[in-house]
C-alpha positions as CSV (number, residue, x, y, z in Angstrom):
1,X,38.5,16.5,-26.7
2,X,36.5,17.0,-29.8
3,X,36.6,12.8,-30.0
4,X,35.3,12.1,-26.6
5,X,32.5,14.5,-26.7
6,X,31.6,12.5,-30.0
7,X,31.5,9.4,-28.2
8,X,30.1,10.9,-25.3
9,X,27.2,12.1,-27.6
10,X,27.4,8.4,-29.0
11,X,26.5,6.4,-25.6
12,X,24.0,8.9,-24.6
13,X,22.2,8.3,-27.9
14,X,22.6,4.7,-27.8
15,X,21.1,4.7,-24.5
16,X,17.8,7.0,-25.5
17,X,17.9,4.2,-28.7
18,X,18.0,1.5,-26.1
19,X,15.5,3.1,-23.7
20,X,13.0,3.7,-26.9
21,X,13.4,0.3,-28.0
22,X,12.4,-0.8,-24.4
23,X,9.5,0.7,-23.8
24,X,8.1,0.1,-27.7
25,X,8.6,-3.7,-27.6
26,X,7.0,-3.6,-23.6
27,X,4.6,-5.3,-22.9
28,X,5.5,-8.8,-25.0
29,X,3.5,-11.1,-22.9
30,X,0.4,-11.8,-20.8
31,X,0.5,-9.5,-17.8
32,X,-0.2,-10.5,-13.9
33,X,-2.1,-7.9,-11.3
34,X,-1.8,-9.5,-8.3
35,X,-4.3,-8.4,-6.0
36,X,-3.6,-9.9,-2.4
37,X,-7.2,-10.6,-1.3
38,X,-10.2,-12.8,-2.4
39,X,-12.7,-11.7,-5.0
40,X,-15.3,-9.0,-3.7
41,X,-13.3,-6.4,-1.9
42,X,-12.9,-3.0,-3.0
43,X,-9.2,-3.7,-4.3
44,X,-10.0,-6.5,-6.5
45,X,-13.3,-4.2,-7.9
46,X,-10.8,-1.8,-9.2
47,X,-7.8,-3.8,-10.0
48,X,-10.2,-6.0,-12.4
49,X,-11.8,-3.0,-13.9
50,X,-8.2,-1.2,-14.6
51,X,-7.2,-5.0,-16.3
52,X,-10.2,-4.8,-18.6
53,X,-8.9,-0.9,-19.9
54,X,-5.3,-2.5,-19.7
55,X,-6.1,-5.2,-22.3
56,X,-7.7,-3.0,-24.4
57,X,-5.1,-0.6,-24.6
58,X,-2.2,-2.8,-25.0
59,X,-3.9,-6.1,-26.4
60,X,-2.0,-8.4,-24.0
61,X,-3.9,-10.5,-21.8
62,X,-3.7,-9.0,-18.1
63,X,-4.9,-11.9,-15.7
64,X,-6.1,-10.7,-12.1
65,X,-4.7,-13.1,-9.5
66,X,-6.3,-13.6,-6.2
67,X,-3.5,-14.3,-3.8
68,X,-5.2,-13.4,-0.4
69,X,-3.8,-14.0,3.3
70,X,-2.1,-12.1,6.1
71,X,-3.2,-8.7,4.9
72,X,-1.9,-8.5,1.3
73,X,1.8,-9.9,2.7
74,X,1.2,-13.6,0.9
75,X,0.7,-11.7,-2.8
76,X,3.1,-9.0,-1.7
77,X,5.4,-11.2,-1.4
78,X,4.7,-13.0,-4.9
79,X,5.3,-9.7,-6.3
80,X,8.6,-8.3,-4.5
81,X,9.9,-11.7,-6.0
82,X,8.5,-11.9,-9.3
83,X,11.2,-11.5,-12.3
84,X,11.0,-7.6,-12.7
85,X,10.3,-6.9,-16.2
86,X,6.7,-5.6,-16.1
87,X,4.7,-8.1,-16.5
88,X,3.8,-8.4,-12.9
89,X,2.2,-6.0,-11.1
90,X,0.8,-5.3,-7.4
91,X,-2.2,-3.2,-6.7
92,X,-2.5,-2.4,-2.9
93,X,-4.9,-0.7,-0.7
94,X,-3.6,1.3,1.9
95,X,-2.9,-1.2,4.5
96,X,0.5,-2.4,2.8
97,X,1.6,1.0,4.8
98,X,0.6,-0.8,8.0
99,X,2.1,-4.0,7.6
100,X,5.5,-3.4,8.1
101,X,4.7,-2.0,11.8
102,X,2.5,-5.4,12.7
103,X,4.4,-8.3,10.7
104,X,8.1,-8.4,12.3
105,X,9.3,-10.6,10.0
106,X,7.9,-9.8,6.7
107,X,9.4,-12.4,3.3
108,X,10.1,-9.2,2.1
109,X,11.1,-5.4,2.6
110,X,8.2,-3.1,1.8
111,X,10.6,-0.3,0.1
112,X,13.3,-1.8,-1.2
113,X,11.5,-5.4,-2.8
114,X,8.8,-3.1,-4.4
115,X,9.0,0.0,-7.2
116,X,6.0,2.6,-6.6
117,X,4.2,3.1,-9.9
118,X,1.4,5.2,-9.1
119,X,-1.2,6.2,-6.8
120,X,-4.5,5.8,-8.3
121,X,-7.1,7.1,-5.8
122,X,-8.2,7.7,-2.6
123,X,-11.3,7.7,-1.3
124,X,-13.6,7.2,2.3
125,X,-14.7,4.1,4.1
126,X,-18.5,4.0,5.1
127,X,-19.4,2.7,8.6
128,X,-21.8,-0.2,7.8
129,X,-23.8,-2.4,10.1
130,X,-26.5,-5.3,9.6
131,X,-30.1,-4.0,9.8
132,X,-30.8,-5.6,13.1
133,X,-28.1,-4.0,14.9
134,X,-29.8,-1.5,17.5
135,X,-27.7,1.7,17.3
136,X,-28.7,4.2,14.0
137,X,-26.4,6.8,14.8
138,X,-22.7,7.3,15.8
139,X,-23.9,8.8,19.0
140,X,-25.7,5.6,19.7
141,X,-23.2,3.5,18.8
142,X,-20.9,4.6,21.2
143,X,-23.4,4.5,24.2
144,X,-24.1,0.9,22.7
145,X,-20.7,0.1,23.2
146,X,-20.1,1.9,26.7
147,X,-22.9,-0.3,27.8
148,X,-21.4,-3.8,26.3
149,X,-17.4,-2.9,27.2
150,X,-17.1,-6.7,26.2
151,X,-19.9,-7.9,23.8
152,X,-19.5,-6.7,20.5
153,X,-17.4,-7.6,17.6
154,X,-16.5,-6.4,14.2
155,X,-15.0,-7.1,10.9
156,X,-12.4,-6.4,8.9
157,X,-10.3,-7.5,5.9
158,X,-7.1,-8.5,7.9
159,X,-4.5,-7.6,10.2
160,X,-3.4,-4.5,9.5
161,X,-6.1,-3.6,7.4
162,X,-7.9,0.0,6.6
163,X,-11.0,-1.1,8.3
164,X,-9.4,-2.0,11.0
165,X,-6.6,0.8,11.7
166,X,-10.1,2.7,10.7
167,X,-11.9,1.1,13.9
168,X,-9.0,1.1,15.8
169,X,-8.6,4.5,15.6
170,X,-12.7,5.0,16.7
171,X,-12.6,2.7,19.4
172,X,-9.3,4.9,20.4
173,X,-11.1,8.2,20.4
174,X,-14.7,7.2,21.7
175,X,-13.3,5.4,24.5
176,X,-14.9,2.3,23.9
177,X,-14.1,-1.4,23.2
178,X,-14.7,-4.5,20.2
179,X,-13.5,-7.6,19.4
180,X,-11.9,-7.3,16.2
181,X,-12.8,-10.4,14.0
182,X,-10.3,-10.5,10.9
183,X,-11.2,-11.5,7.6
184,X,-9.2,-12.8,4.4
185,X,-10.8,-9.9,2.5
186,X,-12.9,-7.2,2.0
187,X,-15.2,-9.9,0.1
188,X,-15.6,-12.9,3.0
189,X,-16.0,-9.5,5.6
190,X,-18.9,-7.8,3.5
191,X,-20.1,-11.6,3.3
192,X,-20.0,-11.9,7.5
193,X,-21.9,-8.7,8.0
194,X,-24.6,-8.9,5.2
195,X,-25.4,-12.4,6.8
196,X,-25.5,-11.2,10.6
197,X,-21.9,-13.3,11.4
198,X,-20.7,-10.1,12.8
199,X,-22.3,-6.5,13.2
200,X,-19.5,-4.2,12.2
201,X,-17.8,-3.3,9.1
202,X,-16.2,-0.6,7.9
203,X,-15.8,-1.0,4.4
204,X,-15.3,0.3,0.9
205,X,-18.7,2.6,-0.7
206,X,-18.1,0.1,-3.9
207,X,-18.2,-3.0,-1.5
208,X,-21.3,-1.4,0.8
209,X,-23.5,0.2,-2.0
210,X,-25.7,-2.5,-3.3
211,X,-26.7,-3.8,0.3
212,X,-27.7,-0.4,1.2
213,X,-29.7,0.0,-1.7
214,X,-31.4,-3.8,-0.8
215,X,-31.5,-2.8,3.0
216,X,-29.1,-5.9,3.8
217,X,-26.8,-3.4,5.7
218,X,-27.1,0.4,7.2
219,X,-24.8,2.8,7.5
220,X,-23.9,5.2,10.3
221,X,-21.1,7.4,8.8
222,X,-17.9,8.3,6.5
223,X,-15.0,7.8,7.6
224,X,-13.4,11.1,5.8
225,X,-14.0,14.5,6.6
226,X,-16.4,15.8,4.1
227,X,-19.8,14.0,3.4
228,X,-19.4,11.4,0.5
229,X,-21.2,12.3,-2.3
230,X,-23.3,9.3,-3.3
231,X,-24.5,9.4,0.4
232,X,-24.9,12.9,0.9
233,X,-27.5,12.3,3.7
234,X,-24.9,10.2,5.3
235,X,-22.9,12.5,8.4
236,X,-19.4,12.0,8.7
237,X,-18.1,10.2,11.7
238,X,-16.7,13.8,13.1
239,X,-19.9,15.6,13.0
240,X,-21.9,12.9,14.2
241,X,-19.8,12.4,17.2
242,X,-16.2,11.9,17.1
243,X,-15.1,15.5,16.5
244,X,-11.3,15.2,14.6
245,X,-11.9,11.8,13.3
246,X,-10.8,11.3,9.5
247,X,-9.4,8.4,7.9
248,X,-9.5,7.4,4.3
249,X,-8.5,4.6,1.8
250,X,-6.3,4.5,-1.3
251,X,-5.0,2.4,-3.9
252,X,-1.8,1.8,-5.5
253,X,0.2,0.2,-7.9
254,X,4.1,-1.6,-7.6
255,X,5.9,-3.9,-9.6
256,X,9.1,-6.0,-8.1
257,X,12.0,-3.6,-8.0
258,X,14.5,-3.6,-10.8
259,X,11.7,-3.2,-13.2
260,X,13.1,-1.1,-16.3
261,X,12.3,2.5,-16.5
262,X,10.9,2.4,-19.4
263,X,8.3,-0.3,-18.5
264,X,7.8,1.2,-15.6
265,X,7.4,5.0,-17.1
266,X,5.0,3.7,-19.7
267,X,3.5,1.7,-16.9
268,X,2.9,4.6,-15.2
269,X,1.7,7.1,-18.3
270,X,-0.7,4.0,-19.5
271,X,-2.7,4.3,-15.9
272,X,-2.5,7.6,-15.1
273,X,-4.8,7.6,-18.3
274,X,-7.1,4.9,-17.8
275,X,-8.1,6.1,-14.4
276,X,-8.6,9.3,-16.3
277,X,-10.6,7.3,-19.0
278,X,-14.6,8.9,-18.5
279,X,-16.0,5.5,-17.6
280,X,-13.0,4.4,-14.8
281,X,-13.6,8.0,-13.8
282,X,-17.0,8.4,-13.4
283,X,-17.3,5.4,-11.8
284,X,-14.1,6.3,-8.9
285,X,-16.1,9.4,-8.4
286,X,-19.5,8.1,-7.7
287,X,-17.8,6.1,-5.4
288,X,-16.5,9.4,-3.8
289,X,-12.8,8.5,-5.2
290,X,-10.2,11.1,-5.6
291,X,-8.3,10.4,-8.8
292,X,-4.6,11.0,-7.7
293,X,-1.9,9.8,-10.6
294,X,1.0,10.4,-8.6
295,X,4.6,9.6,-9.9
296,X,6.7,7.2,-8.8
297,X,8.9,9.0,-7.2
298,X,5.7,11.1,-5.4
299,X,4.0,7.6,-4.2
300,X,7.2,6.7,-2.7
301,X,7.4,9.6,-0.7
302,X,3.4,9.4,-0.2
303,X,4.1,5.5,1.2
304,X,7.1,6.8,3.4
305,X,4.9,9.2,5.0
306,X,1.6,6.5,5.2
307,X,4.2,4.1,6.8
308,X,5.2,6.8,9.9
309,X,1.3,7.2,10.3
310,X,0.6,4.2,10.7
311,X,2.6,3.4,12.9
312,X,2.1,6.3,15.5
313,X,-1.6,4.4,14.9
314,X,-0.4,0.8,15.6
315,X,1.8,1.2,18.9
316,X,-1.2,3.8,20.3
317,X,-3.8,1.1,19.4
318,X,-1.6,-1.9,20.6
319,X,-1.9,-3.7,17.0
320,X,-0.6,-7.1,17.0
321,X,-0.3,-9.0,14.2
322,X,-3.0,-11.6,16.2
323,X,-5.2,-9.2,17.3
């Protein structure tokens, strides 16, 4: 008995030996973020940011690549098939929880391709329009639209999207009716609205806040249910005329699934304390962010949860992967 505790003892220690010498001699390479949109949108803003800390801490190279299309699926999909050893890494917004619900026949499955590593943040979207759009409130808006059932389109950054699951969900309880123009991004759909292409955009506060400040766009609300706090003159979209309506972004981070724990716990410790880092922080929070941190095992739950909302959202709204 005595003997196969020992070796009991033995296998367990060589496995903690194993596990240590894992996560010490992670990373050994250049690292990949995939971030599956263009340049510009609010995604890409933070992913490139959390690379710069990334590279610092660890002294490995950590490349940001672009792989935009289809709502994050095309770089999703990069990722879920990527060799899983932590070098590759997927930051999401919050529509990867729609995408399952619109795209029937997703390269990939969204739960068992893809590890949860953490969620970084949250944070609300601000309804933006260009400067010579008539309406200057919510209130107007939605008069605008009862008048022009027909005549009024707006952006977003894909099918599926936050912005718009976030319009969907207005156009739902307001009654009214747009053309929903998608996007490859959050960049070429800030790029549509600041040049008068479309009127609409809900988009991301980091994305919207330096064409308020030149008076290339306006905004009209928040999409969450307290005031942001860089806008504070800003009304949310419930008290300024859609009573109940609160929506918000986040971000996440995956890597393919059969990454090792130990890359993917030191992973996880290594951004949980960059987003923690005073300038990453201070930055999220002018931008109204909520720093978050979650486990792995508390994002996955956090994504099953997103995915049941969104789709209670999706089949109300009729959301198509072509519309």
């Amino acid at each position: 008995m005595r003997i196969v505790l020992i070796l009991k003892c033995a296998v367990v220690a060589a496995l903690l030996q194993s596990g240590f010498a894992a996560a010490q001699s992670y990373p050994s390479g250049p690292i990949r973020l995939i971030v599956p949109f263009p340049p510009g949108g609010g995604t890409d803003i933070l992913a490139r940011a959390l690379a710069q800390k990334l590279n610092e801490a660890w002294g490995e190279p950590v490349v940001v690549d672009n792989r935009g299309g289809a709502n994050g699926t095309i770089g999703a999909a990069m990722a879920a098939k990527a060799t899983p050893d932590g070098h590759t890494m997927l930051m999401v917004p919050s529509g990867f929880a729609v995408n399952p619900s619109i795209y029937k026949n997703l390269p990939f499955d969204s739960t068992r391709d893809l590890a949860p590593v953490t969620q970084l943040a949250s944070n609300p979207s601000l309804l933006a329009v260009h400067p010579s759009f008539p309406p200057r409130t919510v209130k107007e808006l939605i008069a605008f639209l009862k008048a022009r059932p027909d005549g009024i389109d707006y952006a977003s950054s894909g099918n599926g999207s936050p912005p718009h699951l976030f319009t969907e969900l207005f156009k739902l309880m307001t009654g009214t009716r747009m053309t929903h123009v998608p996007y490859k991004g959050g960049g070429p759909a800030t790029v549509a609205v600041v040049a008068g292409e479309v009127p609409l955009y809900v988009m991301a506060p980091m994305q919207a806040a330096p064409h308020l400040k030149s008076g290339r766009l306006r905004a009209l609300g928040v999409t969450s249910d307290k005031r942001h706090p860089a806008f504070p003159d800003l009304p949310t979209i419930a008290e300024a005329g859609v009573p109940g309506y609160a929506m918000t972004n986040w971000y996440g981070l995956l890597v393919p699934a059969g990454t090792p724990g130990a890359a993917l716990r030191k992973l996880h410790a290594e951004m949980v304390r960059i987003i923690n880092v005073p300038e990453i922080r201070d930055r999220l929070a002018r931008e109204g962010a909520t720093l978050i941190g979650s486990t792995p095992e508390q994002f996955a739950a956090f994504l099953k949860e997103e995915m049941a909302k969104a789709a209670r959202i999706v089949k109300a709204a009729g959301i198509t992967a072509s519309n």
